[in-house]
C-alpha positions as YAML, in Angstrom:
chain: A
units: angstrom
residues:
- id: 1
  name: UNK
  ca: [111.42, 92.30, 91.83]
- id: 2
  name: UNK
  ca: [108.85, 93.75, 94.35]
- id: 3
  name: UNK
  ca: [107.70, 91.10, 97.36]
- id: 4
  name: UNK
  ca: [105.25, 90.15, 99.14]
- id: 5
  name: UNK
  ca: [104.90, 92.58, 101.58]
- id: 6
  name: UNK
  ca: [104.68, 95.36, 98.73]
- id: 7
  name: UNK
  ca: [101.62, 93.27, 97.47]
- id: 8
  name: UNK
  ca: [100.13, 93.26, 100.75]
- id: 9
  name: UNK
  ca: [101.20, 97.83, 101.18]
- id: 10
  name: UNK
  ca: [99.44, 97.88, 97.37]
- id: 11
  name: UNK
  ca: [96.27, 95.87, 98.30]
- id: 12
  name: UNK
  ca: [95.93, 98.44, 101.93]
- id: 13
  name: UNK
  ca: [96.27, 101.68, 99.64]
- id: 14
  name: UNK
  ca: [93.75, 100.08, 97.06]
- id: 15
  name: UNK
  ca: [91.37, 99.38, 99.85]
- id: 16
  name: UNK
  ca: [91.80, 102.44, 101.55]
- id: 17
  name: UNK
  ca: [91.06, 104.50, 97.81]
- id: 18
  name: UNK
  ca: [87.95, 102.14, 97.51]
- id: 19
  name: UNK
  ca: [86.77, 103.29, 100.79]
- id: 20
  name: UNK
  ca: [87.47, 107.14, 100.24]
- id: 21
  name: UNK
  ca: [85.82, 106.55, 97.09]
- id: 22
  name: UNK
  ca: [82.64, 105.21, 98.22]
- id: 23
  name: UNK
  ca: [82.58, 107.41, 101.21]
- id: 24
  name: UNK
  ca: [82.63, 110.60, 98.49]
- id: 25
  name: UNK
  ca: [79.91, 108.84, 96.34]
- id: 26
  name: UNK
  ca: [77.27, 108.90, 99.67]
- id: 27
  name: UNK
  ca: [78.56, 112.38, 101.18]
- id: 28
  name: UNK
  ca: [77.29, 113.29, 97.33]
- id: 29
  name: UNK
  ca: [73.91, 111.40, 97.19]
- id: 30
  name: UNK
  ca: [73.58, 112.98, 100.66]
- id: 31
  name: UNK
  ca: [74.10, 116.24, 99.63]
- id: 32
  name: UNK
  ca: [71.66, 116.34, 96.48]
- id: 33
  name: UNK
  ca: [69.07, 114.72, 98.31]
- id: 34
  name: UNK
  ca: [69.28, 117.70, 100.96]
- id: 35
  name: UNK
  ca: [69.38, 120.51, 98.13]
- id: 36
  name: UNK
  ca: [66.65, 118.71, 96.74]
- id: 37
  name: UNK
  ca: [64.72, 119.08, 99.67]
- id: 38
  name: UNK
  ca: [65.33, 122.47, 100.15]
- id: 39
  name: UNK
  ca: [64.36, 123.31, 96.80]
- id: 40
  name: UNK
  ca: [60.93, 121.93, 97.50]
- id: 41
  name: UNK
  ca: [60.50, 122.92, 101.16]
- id: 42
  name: UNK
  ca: [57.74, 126.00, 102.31]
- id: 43
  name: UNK
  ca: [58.09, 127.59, 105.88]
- id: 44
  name: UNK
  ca: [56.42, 130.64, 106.48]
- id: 45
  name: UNK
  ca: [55.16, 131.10, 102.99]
- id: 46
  name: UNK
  ca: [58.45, 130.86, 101.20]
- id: 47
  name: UNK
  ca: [60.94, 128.44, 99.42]
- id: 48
  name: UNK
  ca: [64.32, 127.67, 102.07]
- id: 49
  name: UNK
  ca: [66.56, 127.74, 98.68]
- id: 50
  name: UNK
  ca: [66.15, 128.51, 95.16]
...
């Protein structure tokens, strides 16, 4: 039988996951929002990216 400090270990690593997790999802968003930009941006007379 596992105790209580395993439970404790378990609920660190979860948290730690959750964190990594969320971290990834707005290093994402933050990264589409940029290409998005730079699909849309002009300077001197042409597009940044394609």
């Amino acid at each position: 039988m596992l105790g209580a400090g395993h439970a404790h270990w378990t609920q660190g690593i979860w948290r730690q996951w959750q964190a990594a997790a969320e971290m990834l999802d707005l290093a994402q968003a933050l990264f589409d929002s940029t290409l998005d930009y730079l699909k849309q941006h002009v300077r001197f007379n042409q597009m940044l990216a394609s």
